[in-house]
VMD Tcl script that draws the C-alpha trace (Angstrom):
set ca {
  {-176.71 -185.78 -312.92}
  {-175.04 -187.27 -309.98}
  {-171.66 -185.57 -311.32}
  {-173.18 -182.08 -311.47}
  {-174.31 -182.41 -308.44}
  {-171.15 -183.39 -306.78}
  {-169.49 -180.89 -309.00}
  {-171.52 -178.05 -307.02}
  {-170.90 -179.46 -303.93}
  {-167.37 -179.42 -304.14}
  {-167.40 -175.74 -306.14}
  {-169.68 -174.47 -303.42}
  {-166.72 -175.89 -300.97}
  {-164.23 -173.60 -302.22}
  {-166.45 -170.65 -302.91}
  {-166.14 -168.00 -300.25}
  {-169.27 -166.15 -298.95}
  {-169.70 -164.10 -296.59}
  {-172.15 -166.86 -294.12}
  {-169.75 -169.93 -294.97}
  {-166.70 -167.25 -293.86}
  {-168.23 -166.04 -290.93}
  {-169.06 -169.71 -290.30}
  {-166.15 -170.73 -290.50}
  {-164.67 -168.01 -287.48}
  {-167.18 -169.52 -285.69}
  {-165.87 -172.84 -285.60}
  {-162.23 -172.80 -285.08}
  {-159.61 -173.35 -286.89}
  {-160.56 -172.73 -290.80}
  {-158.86 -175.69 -292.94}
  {-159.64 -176.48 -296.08}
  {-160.92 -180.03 -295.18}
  {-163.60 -177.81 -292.54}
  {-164.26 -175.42 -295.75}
  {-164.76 -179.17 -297.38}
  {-167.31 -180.20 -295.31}
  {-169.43 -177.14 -294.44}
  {-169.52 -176.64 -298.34}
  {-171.07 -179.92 -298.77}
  {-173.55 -178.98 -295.78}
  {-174.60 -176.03 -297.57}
  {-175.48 -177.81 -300.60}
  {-176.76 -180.92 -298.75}
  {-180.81 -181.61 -299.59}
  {-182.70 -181.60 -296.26}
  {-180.98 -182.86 -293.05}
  {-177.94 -185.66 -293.63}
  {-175.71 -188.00 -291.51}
  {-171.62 -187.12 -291.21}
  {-171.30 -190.91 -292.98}
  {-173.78 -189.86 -295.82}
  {-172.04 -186.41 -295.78}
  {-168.87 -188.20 -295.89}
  {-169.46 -190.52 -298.36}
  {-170.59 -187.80 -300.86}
  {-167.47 -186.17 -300.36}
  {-165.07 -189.08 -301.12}
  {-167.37 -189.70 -304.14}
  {-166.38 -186.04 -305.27}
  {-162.72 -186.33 -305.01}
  {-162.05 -185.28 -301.22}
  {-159.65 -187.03 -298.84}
  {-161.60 -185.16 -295.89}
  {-161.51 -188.61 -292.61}
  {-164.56 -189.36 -291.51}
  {-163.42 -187.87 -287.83}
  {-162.85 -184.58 -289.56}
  {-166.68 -185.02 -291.04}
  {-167.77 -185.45 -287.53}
  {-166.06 -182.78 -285.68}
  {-166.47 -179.93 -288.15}
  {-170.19 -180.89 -287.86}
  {-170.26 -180.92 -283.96}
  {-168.24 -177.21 -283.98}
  {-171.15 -176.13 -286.32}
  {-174.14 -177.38 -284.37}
  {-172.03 -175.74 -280.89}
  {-171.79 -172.64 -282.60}
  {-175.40 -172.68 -283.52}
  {-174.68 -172.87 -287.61}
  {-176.26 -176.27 -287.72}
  {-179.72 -177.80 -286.63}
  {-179.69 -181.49 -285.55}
  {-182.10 -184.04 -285.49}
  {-181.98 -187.93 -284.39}
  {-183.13 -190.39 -286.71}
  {-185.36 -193.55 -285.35}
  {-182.00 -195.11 -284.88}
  {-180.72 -192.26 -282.49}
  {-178.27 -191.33 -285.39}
  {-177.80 -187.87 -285.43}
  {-178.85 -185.71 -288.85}
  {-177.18 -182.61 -289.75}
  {-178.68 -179.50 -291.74}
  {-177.29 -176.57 -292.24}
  {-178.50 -173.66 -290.61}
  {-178.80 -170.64 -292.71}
  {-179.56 -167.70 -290.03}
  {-178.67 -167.03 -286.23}
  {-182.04 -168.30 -285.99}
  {-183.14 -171.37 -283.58}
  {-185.83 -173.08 -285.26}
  {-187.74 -176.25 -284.51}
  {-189.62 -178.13 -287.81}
  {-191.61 -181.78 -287.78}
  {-189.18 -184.06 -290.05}
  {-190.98 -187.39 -291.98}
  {-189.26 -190.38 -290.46}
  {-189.56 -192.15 -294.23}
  {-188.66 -189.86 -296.82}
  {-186.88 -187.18 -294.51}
  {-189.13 -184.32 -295.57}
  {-188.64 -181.51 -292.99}
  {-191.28 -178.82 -292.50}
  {-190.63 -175.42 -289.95}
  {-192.86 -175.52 -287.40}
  {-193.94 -172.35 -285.34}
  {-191.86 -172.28 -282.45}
  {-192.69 -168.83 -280.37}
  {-194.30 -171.01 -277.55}
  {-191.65 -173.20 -277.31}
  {-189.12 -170.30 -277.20}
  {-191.07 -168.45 -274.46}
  {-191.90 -171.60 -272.22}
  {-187.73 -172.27 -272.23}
  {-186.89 -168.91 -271.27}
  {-189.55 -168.41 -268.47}
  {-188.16 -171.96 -267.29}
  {-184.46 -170.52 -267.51}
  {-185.62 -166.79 -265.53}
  {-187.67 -169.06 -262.88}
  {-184.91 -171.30 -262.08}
  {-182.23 -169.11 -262.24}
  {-180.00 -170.70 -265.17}
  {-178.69 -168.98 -267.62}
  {-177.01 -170.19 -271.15}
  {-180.54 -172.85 -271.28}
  {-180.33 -174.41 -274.73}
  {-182.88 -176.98 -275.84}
  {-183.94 -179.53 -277.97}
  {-187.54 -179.97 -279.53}
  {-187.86 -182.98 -282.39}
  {-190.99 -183.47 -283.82}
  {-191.19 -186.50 -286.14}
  {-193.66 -188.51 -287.69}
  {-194.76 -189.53 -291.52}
  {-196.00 -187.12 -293.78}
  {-199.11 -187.10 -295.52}
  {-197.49 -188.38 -298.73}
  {-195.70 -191.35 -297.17}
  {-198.62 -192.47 -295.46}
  {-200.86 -192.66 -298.78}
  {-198.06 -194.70 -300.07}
  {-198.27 -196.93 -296.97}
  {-201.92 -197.35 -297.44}
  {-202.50 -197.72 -300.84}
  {-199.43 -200.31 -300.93}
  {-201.86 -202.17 -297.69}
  {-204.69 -201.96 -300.17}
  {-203.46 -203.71 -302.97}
}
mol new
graphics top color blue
foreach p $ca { graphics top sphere $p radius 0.5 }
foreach p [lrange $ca 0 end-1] q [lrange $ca 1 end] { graphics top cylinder $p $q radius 0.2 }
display resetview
């Protein structure tokens, strides 16, 4: 199983649609090793670390350095093609972002579950900020974390016994 799935990952690589294309203008210079890694984004479960990301991609044959790995994910995230999230650790987690979309979602600091969250007041109360004070080009960052309901049954049921 772990071969077909590193089979996709590298075939969705190499395959050429029109999002990871137009992704890939929006990040600068298209190589293959970017094409490489925003492939493996793409096909990555849920949100993932540049050494995880990294680490699956040596494991399916690529040479791709770990520097590349972190860059190409950086562009993304700057060009808005990537959401971000820190870890309890501060380590930053990558996911793929499928539309021009900002969205926000509450992520399960054990098992990594990520659920969209509704984010219209959010999105209002950072542009009335932006029009009060006068700045323009205001980007933010919302993280909402916690443990889902099915990690903290686990937890109790494990104190129970």
């Amino acid at each position: 199983m772990a071969d077909d799935r590193q089979q996709a990952m590298m075939q969705q690589a190499t395959t050429t649609t029109h999002d990871t294309v137009h992704d890939m203008a929006l990040i600068g210079r298209a190589t293959q090793q970017r094409a490489v890694v925003l492939g493996a984004l793409v096909v990555a479960e849920g949100f993932v670390s540049a050494q995880a990301l990294h680490k699956r991609l040596v494991a399916g044959g690529s040479s791709v350095g770990l520097s590349t790995v972190y860059r190409t994910l950086t562009a993304l995230a700057e060009a808005g093609r990537a959401d971000i999230f820190r870890d309890t650790n501060g380590e930053r987690l990558f996911r793929h972002r499928t539309g021009p979309d900002h969205r926000h979602y509450l992520i399960c600091t054990e098992c990594g579950l990520s659920l969209p969250v509704e984010s219209g007041p959010v999105e209002k109360w950072a542009a009335r900020i932006a029009r009060t004070s006068g700045f323009a080009d205001v980007r933010h960052a919302v993280e909402l974390s916690g443990r889902c309901p099915d990690c903290r049954r686990k937890e109790d049921q494990a104190q129970t016994r």
